[in-house]
C-alpha positions as CSV (number, residue, x, y, z in Angstrom):
1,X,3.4,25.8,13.5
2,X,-0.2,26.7,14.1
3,X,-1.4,25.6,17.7
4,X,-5.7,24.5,17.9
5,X,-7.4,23.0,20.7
6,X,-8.8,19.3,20.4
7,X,-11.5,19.0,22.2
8,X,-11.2,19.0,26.3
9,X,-8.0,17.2,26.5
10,X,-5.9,17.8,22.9
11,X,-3.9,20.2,21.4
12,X,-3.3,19.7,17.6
13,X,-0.1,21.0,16.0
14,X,0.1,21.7,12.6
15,X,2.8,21.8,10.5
16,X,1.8,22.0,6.9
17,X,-1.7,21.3,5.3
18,X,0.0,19.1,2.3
19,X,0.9,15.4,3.0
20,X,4.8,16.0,2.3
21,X,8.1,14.5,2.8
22,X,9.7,17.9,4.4
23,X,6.7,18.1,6.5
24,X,6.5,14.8,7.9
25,X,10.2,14.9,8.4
26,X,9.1,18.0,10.9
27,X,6.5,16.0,12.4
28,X,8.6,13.2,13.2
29,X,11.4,15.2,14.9
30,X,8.7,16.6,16.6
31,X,6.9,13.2,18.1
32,X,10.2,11.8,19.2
33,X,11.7,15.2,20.7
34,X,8.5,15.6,22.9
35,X,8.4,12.2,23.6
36,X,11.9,11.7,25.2
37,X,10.6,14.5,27.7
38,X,8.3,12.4,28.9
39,X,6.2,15.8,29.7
40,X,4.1,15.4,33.1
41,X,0.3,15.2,32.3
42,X,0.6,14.2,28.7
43,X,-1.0,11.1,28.2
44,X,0.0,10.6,24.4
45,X,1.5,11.9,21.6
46,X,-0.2,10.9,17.7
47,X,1.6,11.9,15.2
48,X,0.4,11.6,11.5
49,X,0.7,13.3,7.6
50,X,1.4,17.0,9.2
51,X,0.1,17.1,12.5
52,X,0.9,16.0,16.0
53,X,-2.1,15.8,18.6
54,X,-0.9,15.8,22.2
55,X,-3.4,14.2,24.6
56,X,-3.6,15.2,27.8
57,X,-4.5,14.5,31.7
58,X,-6.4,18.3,32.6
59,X,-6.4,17.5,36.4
60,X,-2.1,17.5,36.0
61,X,-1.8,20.3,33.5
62,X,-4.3,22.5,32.3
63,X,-4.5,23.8,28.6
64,X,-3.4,27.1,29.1
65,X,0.0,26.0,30.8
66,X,0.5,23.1,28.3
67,X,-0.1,25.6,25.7
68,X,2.7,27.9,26.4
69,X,5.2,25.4,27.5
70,X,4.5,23.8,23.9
71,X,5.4,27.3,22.3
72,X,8.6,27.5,24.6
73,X,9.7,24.4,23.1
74,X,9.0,25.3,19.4
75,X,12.4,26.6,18.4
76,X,14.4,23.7,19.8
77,X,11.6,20.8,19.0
78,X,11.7,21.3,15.1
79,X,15.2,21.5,14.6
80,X,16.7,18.5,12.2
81,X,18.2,15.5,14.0
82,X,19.9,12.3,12.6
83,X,17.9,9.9,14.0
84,X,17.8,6.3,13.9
85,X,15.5,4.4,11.2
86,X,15.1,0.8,10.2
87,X,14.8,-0.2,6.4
88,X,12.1,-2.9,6.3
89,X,12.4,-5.9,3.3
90,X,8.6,-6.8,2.7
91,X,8.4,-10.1,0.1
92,X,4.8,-9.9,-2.0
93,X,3.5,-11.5,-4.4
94,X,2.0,-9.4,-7.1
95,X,-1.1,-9.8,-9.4
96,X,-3.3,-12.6,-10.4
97,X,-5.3,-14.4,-7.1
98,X,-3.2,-11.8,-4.5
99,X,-3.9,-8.4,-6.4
100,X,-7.2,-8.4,-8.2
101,X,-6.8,-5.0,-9.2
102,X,-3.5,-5.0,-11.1
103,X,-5.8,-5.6,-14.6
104,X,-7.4,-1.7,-13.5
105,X,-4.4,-0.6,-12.4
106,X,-2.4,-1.5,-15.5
107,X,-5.6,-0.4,-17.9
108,X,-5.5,3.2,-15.5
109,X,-1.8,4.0,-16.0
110,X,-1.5,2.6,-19.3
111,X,1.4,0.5,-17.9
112,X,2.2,-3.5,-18.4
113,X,2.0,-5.5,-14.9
114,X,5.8,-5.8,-15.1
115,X,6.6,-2.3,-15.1
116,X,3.9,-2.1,-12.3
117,X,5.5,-4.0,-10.3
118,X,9.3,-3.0,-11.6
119,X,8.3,1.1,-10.2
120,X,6.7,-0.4,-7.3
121,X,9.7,-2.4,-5.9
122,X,11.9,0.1,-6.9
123,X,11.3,2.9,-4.7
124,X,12.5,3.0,-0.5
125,X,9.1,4.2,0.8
126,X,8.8,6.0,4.0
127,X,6.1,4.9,6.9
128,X,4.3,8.4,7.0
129,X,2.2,7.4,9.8
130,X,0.0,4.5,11.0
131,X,-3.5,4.0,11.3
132,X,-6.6,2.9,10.0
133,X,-6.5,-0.3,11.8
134,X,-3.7,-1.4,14.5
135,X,-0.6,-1.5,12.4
136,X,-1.6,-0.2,9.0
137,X,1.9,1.9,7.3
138,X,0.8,4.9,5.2
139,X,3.9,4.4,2.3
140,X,4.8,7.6,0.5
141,X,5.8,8.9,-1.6
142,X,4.2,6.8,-4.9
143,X,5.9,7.2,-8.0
144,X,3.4,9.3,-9.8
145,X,3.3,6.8,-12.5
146,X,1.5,4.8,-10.2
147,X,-1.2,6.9,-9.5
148,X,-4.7,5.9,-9.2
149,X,-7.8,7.0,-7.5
150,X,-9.6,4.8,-4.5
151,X,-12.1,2.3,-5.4
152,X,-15.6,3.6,-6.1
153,X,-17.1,1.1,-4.1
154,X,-14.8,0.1,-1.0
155,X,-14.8,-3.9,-0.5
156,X,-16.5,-5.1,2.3
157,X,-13.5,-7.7,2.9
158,X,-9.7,-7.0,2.0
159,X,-7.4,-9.9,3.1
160,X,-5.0,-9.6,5.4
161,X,-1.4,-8.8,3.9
162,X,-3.1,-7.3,1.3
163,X,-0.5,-4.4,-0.6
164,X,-2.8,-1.9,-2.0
165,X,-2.5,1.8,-4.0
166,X,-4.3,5.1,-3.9
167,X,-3.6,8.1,-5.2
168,X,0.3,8.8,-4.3
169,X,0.5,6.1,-1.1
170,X,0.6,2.8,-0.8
171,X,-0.2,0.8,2.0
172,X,-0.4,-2.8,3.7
173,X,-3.9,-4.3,5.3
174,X,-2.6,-5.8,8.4
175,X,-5.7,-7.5,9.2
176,X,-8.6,-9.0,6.9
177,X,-10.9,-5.5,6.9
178,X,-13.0,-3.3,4.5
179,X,-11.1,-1.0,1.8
180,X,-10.7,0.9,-1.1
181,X,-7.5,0.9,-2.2
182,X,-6.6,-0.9,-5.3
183,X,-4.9,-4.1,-4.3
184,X,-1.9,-5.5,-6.4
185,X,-0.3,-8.1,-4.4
186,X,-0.1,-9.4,-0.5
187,X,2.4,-10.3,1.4
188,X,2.5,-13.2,4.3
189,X,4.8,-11.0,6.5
190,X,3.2,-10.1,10.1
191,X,3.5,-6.5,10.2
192,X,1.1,-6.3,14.0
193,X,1.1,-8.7,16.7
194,X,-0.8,-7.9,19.7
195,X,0.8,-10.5,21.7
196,X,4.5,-8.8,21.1
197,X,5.5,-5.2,22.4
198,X,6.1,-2.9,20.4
199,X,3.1,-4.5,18.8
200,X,3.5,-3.0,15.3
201,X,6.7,-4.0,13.2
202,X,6.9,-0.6,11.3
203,X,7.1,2.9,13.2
204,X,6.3,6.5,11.7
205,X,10.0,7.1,10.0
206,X,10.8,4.0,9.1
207,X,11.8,2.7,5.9
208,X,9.9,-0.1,3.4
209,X,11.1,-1.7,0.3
210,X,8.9,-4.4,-1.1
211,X,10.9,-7.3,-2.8
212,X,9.0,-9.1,-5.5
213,X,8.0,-13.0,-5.0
C-alpha cells in the first residue's frame, strides 16, 4: 500500500496501479473495514479502481496522526473477509433504436449482434466502483471479445438507461448526460433515486447480470 497526501484534507491509498479484480477486492475490504470504525475526523471514505481516498476534518485530526494510525491498521484492514454482496438482474434491450452502436461494435469485433449480446449477458459483472454522475456502476471485467475503444467524439446527449462498452468495462448512464462509450442497449430499470436512501441501487462489490429483453 503506498500512502500520498490529497490535497489539505485527503490521503490517497493505493493499492495497485492496474484496474484489477484482486485489487479491487483489496480495496473493497479496505472501504468497508475503515468504514465500520467510524474513525473520529474522517469525513468520508471514496473508494474506486485501486485506491481509497480518505477525507478528512484537519481541526479533529491532523495528517500526521491520521497518517500513522492508517499504517497501524494496514495489516489487519487488508486481510480477506466474506462479506455480503447482492447479485443485481438488470433487463435491456439490445441494438436497433436503444444501442446505436451495436452496427460498430459488431463491424469492430468481427462478431454477429447475437453473439454480442449472447457474451454480454453471460458474464456476472462486478460494480468496481461508481461515478461519473450520481449512480453510474463501472462493470468489470468485459470479456475481451468485447473490447472496443471509446468513441472518438463523445455524444453530447446519452439517454438515460443507456448500457454502454469501452475498452474492458461496461457501464449504465443513470441519467440522460454526455459520453463516449459505445451504447448497445438501455434498460428502463432506476439504478439512482435521489428521493430514496441509499440513493444508488448498486454499491462498489456488488454483483450485475444483464438479462436480455
Amino acid at each position: 500500500m503506498e500512502y500520498q497526501r490529497y490535497g489539505e484534507c485527503g490521503i490517497r491509498i493505493i493499492f495497485g496501479k492496474t484496474i484489477d479484480p484482486e485489487v479491487n477486492s483489496q480495496v473493497i475490504n479496505y472501504y468497508g473495514y475503515l468504514k465500520a470504525k467510524d474513525i473520529k475526523g474522517v469525513i468520508e471514505i471514496v473508494p474506486s479502481f485501486n485506491t481509497c481516498l480518505i477525507v478528512f476534518d484537519n481541526t479533529e485530526i491532523e495528517y500526521q496522526s491520521l497518517l500513522q494510525y492508517l499504517k497501524g491498521l494496514e495489516i489487519e484492514a487488508t486481510e480477506p473477509v466474506d462479506r455480503e454482496t447482492h447479485i443485481h438482474d438488470i433487463p435491456v434491450r439490445y441494438g436497433g433504436e436503444y444501442g446505436p452502436d451495436m452496427e460498430s461494435v459488431s463491424s469492430y469485433t468481427g462478431l454477429s449482434e447475437k453473439e454480442i449480446i449472447q457474451i454480454h449477458t453471460s458474464t456476472v459483472y462486478t460494480v468496481y466502483t461508481i461515478g461519473f454522475i450520481p449512480g453510474f456502476p463501472y462493470l468489470g471485467a468485459l470479456d475481451k471479445r468485447l473490447f472496443v475503444p471509446r468513441l472518438a467524439t463523445p455524444r453530447t446527449s446519452v439517454p438515460a438507461g443507456s448500457v454502454g462498452l469501452a475498452q474492458l468495462q461496461t457501464g449504465i448512464y443513470t441519467f440522460e448526460s454526455p459520453g463516449g462509450w459505445q451504447v448497445i442497449g438501455r434498460t428502463d430499470m432506476r439504478l439512482f433515486d435521489h428521493t430514496k436512501p441509499p440513493y444508488s441501487i448498486l454499491k462498489t462489490g456488488d454483483r450485475v447480470r444483464f438479462i436480455p429483453l
